[in-house]
C-alpha positions in Angstrom: -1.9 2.6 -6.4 -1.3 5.9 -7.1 1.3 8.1 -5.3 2.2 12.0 -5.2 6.0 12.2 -4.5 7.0 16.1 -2.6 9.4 17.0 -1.0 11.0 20.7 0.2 8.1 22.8 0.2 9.3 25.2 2.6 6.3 26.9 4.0 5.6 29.1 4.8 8.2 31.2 3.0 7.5 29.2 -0.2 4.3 27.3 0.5 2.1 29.7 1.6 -1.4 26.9 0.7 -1.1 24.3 -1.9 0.1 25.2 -5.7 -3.0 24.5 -7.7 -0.9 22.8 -10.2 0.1 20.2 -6.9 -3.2 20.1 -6.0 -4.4 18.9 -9.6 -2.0 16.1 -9.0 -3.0 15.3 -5.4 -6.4 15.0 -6.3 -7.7 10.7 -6.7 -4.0 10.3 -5.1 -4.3 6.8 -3.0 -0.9 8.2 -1.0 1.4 11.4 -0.6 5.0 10.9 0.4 6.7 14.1 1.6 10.7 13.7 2.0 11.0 16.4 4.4 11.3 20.1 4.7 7.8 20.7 4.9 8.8 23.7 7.6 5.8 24.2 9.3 3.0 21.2 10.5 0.1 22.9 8.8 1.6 21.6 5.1 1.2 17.8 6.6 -2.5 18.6 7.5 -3.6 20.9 4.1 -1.9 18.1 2.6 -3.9 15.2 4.5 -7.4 16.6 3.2 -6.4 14.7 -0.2 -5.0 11.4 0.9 -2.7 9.9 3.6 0.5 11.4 4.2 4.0 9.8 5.2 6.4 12.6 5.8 10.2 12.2 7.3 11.9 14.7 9.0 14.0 17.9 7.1 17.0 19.3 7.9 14.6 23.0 8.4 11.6 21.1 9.9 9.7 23.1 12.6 10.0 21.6 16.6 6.1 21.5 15.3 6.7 18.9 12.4 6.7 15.3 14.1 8.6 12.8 12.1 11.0 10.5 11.8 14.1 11.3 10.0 14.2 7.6 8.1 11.0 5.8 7.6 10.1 2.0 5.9 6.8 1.2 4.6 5.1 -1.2 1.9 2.7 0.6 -0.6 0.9 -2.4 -2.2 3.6 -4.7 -2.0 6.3 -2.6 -2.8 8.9 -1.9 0.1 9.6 1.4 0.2 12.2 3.5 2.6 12.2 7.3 2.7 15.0 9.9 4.1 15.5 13.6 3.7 19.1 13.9 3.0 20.8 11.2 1.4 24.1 12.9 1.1 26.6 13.7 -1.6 26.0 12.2 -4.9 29.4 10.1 -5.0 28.3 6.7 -3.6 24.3 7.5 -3.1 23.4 3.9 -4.6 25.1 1.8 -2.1 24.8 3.5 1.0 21.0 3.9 0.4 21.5 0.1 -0.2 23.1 -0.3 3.1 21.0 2.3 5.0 17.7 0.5 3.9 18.5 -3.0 3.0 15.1 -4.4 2.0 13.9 -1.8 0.1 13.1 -1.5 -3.4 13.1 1.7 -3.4 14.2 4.9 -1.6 12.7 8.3 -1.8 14.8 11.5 -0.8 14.7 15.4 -1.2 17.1 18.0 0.2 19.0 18.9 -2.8 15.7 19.8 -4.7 17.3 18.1 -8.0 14.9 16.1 -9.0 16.2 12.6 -10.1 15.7 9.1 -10.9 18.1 6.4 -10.7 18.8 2.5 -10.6 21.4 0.5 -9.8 22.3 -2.3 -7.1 19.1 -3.4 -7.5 17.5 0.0 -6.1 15.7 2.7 -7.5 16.4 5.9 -6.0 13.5 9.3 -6.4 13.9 12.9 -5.7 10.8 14.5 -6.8 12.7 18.0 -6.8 10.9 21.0 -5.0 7.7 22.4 -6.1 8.0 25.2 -4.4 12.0 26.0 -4.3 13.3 25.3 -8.1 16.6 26.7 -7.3 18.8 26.5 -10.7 16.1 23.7 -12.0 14.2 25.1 -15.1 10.6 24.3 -12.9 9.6 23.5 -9.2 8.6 19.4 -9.6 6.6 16.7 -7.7 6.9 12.8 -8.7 4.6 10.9 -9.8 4.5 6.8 -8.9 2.3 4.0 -10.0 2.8 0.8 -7.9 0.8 -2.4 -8.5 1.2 -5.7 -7.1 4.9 -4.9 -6.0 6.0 -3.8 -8.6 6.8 0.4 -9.5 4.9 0.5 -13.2 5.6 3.8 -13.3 8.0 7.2 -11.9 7.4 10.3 -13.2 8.8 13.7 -12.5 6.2 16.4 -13.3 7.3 19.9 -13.5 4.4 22.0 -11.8 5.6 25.5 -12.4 6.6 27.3 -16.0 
């Protein structure tokens, strides 16, 4: 299975229609998972045209955007739990651990660092921003192959220069 990791967008102000450098990645994608701060509904439904999209809730979502702000699903096996902000760095492992107990791993945004890390027996993803690089040297969006349970593969992919 092959999933396209986004998170903080920020349309419209930084999303004004998809980066074709996104879109060459969301093409053939079997899932998207947006962690939040997609602003404005409309990113949710562009995004839609390419695959099915499981979004939670930003801290500068729309009244528009519909979401929940934690979410739990299994991609092929895998158990995967998603939250926008998964606060300060200090202590992320183990209160993701606590927060979604089963899962084997959690995807997050917020910060827009991108970053991937393991420990406690959870991997934890932040694709970055695409959009909204902040002091990152390019706007990102992860990359995740998952089969049979198992996650083969996490890639961050910077998507601007």
């Amino acid at each position: 299975m092959r999933v396209v990791v986004l998170s903080d967008t920020h349309a419209p102000r930084r999303w004004r229609s998809c980066p074709p450098r996104v879109a060459e990645h969301l093409r053939g994608a079997d899932v998207i998972l947006h962690a939040g701060d997609v602003c404005v509904a409309s990113v949710i439904d562009e995004l839609s045209a390419y695959a099915p999209v499981h979004v939670v809730k930003g801290n500068n979502d729309g009244p528009d955007v519909v979401a929940p702000e934690t979410l739990e699903l299994t991609l092929d096996g895998l158990r995967v739990g998603m939250i926008h902000d998964s606060g300060p760095a200090k202590g992320r492992l183990p209160r993701m651990r606590r927060r979604f107990p089963g899962a084997d791993l959690v995807v997050f945004g917020h910060s827009h660092i991108p970053m991937d890390e393991t420990g406690d027996g959870l991997r934890v993803f932040n694709p970055g921003s695409p959009t909204d690089r902040r002091r990152q040297p390019h706007g990102t969006i992860g990359l995740l192959t998952i089969e049979r349970g198992e996650l083969r593969e996490a890639r961050i992919v910077p998507v601007t220069p």
